[in-house]
Structures are given as C-alpha cells and as structure tokens.
C-alpha positions in Angstrom: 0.0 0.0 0.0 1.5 3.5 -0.6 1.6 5.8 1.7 1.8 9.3 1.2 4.1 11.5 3.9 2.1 14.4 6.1 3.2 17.6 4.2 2.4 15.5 1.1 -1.0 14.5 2.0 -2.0 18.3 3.6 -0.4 19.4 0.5 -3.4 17.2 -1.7 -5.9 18.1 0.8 -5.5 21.8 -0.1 -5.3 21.8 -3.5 -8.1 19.5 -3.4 -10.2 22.0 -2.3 -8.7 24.8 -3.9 -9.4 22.8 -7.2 -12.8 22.5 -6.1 -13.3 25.9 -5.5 -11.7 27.3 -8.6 -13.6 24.7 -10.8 -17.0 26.1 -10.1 -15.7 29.9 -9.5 -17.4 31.7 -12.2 -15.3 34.0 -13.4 -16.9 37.9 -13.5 -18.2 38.9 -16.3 -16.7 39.4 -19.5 -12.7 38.4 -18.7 -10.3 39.2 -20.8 -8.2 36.5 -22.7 -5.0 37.2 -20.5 -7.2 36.7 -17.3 -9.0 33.4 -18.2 -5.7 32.4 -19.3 -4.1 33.0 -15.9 -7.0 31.5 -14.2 -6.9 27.8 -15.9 -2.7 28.3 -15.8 -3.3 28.4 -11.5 -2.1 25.0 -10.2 -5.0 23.1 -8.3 -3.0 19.5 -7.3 0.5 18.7 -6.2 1.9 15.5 -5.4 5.6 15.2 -5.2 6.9 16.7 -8.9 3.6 16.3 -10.7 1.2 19.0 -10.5 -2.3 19.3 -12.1 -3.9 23.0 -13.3 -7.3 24.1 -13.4 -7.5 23.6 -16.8 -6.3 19.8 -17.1 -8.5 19.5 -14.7 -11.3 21.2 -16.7 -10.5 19.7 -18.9 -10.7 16.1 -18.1 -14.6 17.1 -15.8 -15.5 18.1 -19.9 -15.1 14.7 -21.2 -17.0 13.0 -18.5 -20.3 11.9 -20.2 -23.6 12.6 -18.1 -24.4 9.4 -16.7 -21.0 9.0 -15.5 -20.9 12.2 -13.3 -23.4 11.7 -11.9 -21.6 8.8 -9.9 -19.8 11.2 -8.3 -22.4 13.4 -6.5 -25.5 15.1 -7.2 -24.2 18.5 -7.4 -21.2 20.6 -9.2 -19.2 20.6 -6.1 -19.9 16.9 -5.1 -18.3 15.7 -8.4 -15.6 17.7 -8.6 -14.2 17.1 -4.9 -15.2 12.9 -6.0 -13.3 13.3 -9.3 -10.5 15.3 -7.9 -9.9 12.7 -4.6 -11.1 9.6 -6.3 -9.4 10.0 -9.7 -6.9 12.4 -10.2 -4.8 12.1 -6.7 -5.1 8.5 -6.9 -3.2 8.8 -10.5 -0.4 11.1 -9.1 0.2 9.2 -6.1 0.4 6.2 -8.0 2.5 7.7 -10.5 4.5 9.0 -7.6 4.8 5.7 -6.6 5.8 3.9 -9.5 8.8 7.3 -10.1 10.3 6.2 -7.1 10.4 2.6 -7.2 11.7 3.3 -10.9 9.1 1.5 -12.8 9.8 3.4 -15.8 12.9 2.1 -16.1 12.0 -1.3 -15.9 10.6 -3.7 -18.5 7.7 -3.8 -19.2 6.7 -0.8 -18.2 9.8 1.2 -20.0 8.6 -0.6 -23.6 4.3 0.9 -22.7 5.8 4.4 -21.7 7.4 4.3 -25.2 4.4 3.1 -27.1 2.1 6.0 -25.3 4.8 8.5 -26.2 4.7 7.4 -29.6 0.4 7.0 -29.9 0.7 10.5 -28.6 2.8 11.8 -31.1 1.0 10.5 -33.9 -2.4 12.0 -32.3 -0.7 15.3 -32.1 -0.7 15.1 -36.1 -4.0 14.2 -36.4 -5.3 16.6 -34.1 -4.0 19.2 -36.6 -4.6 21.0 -39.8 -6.5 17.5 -40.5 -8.9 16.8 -37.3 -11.0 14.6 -39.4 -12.3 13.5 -42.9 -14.4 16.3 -42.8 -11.5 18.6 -42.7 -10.8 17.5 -46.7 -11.9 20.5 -48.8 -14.9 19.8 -51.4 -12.1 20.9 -54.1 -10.1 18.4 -53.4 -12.9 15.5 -53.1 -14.1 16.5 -56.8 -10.8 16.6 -57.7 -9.7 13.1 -57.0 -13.4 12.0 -58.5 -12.6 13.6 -61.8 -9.4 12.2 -61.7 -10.4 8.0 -60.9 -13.5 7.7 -62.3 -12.6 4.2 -63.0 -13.1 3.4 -59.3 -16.4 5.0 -59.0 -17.8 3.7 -62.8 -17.9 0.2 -63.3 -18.8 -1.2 -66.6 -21.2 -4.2 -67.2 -19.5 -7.6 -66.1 -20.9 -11.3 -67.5 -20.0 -14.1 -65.5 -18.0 -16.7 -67.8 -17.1 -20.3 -67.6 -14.9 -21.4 -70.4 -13.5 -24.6 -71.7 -10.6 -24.3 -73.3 -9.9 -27.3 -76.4 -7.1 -27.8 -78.9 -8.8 -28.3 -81.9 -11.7 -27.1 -83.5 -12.8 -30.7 -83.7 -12.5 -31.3 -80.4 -14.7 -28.1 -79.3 -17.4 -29.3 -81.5 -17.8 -32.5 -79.5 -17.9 -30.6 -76.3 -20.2 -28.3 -77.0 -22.4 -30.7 -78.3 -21.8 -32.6 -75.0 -22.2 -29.3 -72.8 -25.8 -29.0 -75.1 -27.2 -32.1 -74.4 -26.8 -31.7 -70.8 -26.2 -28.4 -69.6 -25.4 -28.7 -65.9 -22.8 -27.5 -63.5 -21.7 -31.2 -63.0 -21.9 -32.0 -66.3 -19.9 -28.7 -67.6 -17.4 -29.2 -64.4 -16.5 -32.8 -65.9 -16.1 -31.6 -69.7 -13.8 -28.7 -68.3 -11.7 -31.3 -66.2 -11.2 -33.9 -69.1 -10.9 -31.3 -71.7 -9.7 -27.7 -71.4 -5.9 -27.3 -71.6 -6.0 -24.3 -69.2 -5.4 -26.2 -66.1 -5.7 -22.9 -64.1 -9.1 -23.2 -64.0 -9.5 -26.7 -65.6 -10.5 -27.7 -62.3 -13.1 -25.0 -60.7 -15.5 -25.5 -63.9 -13.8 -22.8 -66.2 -15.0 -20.3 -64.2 -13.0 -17.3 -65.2 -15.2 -14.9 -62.7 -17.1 -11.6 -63.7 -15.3 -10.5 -67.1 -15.6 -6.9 -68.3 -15.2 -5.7 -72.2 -11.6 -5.8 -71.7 -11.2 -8.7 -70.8 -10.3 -8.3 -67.4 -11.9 -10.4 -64.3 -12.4 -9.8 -61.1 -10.4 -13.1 -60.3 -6.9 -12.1 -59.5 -4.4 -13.0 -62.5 -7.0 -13.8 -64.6 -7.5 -12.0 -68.0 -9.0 -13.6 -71.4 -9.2 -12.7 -75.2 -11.8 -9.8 -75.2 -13.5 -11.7 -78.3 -15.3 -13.9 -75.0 -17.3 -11.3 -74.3 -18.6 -10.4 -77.7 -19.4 -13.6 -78.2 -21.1 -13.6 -74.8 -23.4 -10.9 -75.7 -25.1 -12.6 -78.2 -26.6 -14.9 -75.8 -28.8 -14.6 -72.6 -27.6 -15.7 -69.0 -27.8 -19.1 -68.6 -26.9 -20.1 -72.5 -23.8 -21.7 -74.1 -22.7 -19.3 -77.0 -23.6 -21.2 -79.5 -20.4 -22.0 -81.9 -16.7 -22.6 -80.6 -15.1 -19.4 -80.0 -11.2 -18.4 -81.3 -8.8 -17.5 -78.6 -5.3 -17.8 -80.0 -4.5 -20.8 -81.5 -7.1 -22.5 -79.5 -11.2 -23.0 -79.6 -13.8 -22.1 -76.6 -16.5 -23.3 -75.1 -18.2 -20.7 -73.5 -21.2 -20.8 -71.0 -22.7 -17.4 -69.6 -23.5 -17.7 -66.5 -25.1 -14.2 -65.2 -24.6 -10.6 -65.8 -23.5 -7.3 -63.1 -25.1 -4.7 -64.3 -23.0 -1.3 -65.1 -22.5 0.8 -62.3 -22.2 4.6 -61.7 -21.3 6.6 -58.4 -21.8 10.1 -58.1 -19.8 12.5 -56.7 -22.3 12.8 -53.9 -22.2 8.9 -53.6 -18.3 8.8 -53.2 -17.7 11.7 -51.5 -17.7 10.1 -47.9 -15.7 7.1 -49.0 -13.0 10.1 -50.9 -12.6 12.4 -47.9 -11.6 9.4 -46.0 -9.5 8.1 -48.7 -7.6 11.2 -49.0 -7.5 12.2 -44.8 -6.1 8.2 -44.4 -3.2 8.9 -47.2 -2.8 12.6 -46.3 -2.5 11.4 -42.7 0.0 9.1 -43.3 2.1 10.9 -45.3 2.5 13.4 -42.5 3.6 10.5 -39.8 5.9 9.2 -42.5 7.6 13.0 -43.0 7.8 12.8 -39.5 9.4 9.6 -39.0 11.9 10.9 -41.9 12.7 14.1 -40.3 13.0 12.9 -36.8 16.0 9.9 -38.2 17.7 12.5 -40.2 17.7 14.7 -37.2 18.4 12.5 -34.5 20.1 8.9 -35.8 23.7 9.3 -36.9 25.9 6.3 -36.2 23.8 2.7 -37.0 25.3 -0.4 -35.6 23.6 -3.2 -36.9 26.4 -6.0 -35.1 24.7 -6.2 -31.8 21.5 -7.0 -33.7 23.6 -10.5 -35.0 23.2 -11.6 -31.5 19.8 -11.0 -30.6 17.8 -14.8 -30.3 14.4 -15.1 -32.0 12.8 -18.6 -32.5 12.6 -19.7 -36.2 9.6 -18.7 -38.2 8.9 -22.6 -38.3 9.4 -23.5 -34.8 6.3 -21.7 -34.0 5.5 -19.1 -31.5 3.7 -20.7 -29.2 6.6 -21.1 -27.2 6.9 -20.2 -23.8 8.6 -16.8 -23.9 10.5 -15.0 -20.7 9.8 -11.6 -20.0 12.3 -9.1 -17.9 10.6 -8.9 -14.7 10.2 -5.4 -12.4 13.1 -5.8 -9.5 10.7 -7.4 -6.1 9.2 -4.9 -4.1 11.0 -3.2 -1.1 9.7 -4.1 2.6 6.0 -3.7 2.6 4.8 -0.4 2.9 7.9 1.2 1.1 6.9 3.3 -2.2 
C-alpha cells in the first residue's frame, strides 16, 4: 500500500479543495483572454513533482459523459471534490509511486511508456490541420473524382465459364456434349477432361465476372476480349452457340449471369473520398515525421549487436513459452 508523507498528503488536501473551489468559480463577467488564461494556468493538485492545473482539470470534468458524473455526486461541487480525490490524486500518487520505485525504467513498463509516447505523437498530427475527414476540402474530393473515375464507374461484367480445347474438332464434340446436358456437374466434368487451361480446368472454367476488356475480377486472370462479344449474343444461362477463337485454340463458352453497369456520383463517393484522402494525407504526414526525426536524431547505425539478438525460427512456432524481464521485487512492505 503506498503511503503518502504528512506535508504530502495536507499538500493534496488543499489543492483538493482549492481545485474545487476554482472549478465552479465563475469568473466575473466578461474576462479578458490574458485573465482566463491566468486563471486555468493556477495549479490546483500537487503531489511530489507532478502537479495538475485548473485547466487539465477542466478539462478532463468536460469529457466525462452525463451518466458518468453523476456517480460522483448530485451537485457541481460533489463531483468535482469525488473526481479530484477519487481520480486524479489516486493517479499522481500512483505515479509518484511507480517514479520512485523506478518502474519506468524497468521492462515492461519502459517498452508501454514508449508506445504511449509514440500514440501520442502521432495523435498530435491528427489533431492538426486535418482533425477529421471532414477537414478534406470539397475541391479536393471533386478533384480526386474527376481524376479516378474508374473506381467509381464500373462497366457491365458477364460471368463466364470457359472450356478451353485444342482443336476445333474437339470443341465441337464438347459443345455438343455441354448441349445435351447443360449442368454445373456436367460442364465441371467436360472442363476437367478437356480444357488445356489447367488454371481453372479444375473450378468448372469459371474465369469470374469478365468486363469488355477482358479483365476479371479473379486475381491473374484475364481472357481474349473476343469472349465477351461472343457472350453478348446470348442470354444468362446459354452456351454461346459455336466454338469461339482464342489464340490458337477453340472455346466453349457458357454465360452464366450478368453485373449490371454501375455509376457513383460525386455525392455517392464523397464520404468514401474524404476518408481516402484524410487516411493517405494522414500518413504521409507521420511518414515525413518519421523521416525528419531519423535524419535529425540517428547518426551512427550499428547493426552488429543486432547479429546476436535470439528469436525462435519462423517454423518452430510461436507458441513457445517466452520469458519476459521482470520489475526488480518490491521493497519491505509499505515502502513506495
């Protein structure tokens, strides 16, 4: 348990109630800038080196929703004598516990003080020019519209399945196979025995949704543009109804269903833009950061001590038991 010395303790007990009182001290009317200034500057809490002023303070009371307050009294004063005692000098004295028994120092606790540090810097950045997606001027949102439509427009897509054959001869036969019993098993078998692309010999032919150029939505996969003109002489569900030339070979085609063409508006995409835009604007300020900061502060890199650094193998797994530096024990009981 720590305990906190006399002077220390009178110390909290009067700024306690100084915060209290300077809290819900409304200020005459009409102060200047310099005076309200001076007024949340005042310091309301000390413990040992940390101090609290009426404006952290303020601050903090601000963010408190409603329903939470009111958990710490009924009236203005109530929760701000609650918040201040149950809250706020808790923290410090803990704090001021943890400074002298050099926690900060120690690991864990010196590797979270160093992730904080660096959350708070990169919140800093945000909580700049850019606040929010919101922030993005409209210029800038039409801008990058006008400038990718192609992510906003998508043209018509017709879902093919294809079987690939060697000869026109042998295309015949399996389109007249594929006719007489148009199935998914049936067309799944023909592709398996028969189509020389083995990349999707084995999942039907399906080549996913193709657009005019060719292009699917299945990664790596893009097909003679001459599929989808022949495609669009038949309905959904159909076989086109002749083999159709790609390269040197002969296709079987079946359409399967269509995508209709799509169009966003500007008023559509705008939400989806403005976040785009505050994400990569966002991190190109952390990453000019990062850059200035190294050029700034890192001269001399040794990489040798790194060579003997242990890490398990990528293939031994990671669920091996892994031993953490522990905080030094605890003085004699009592001790801070």
């Amino acid at each position: 348990m720590l305990r906190c010395p006399r002077a220390l303790c009178a110390g909290i007990l009067v700024a306690s109630l100084a915060a209290s009182a300077a809290s819900h001290a409304a200020p005459e009317a009409g102060p200047s800038d310099a005076e309200e200034a001076a007024r949340r500057a005042k310091i309301a809490i000390k413990v040992g080196s940390r101090t609290v002023s009426v404006a952290e303070l303020e601050d903090r009371l601000a963010e408190i929703p409603p329903f939470q307050a009111a958990m710490f009294g009924a009236s203005r004063d109530e929760i701000v004598k609650a918040y201040v005692d149950q809250v706020t000098v808790r923290d410090l004295l803990l704090g001021e516990g943890a400074e002298r028994r050099k926690l900060d120092d120690t690991l864990p606790t010196k590797h979270q003080l160093q992730r904080v540090r660096s959350t708070a810097t990169l919140r800093a950045i945000r909580s700049g020019e850019l606040k929010s997606p919101a922030a993005i001027p409209e210029a800038d949102v039409k801008r990058y519209y006008e400038d990718n439509r192609s992510r906003f427009d998508s043209p018509e897509r017709v879902n093919l399945w294809r079987i690939l054959c060697q000869t026109r001869e042998e295309a015949d036969k399996v389109l007249a196979a594929a006719k007489q019993d148009l199935t998914i098993q049936k067309f799944n078998d023909l592709a398996r025995d028969h189509s020389i692309d083995k990349a999707t010999a084995f999942r039907g032919g399906n080549l996913g949704f193709i657009a005019p150029d060719g292009t699917s939505n299945e990664a790596g996969v893009k097909v003679d543009p001459g599929l989808v003109k022949a495609a669009a002489a038949v309905n959904d569900g159909e076989l086109v109804t002749a083999p159709v030339p790609e390269g040197p070979a002969f296709a079987i085609v079946w359409r399967r269903t269509t995508v209709p063409a799509t169009r966003r508006s500007l008023e559509e995409a705008t939400a989806q833009i403005r976040a785009t835009l505050y994400r990569e604007r966002t991190e190109a300020r952390e990453r000019k950061l990062i850059d200035d900061l190294r050029a700034k502060h890192v001269r001399d890199v040794n990489i040798d001590p790194l060579k003997i650094i242990e890490f398990p193998a990528f293939d031994a797994g990671f669920s091996l038991p892994r031993s953490i530096p522990r905080a030094p024990e605890a003085g004699p009981r009592g001790a801070p």
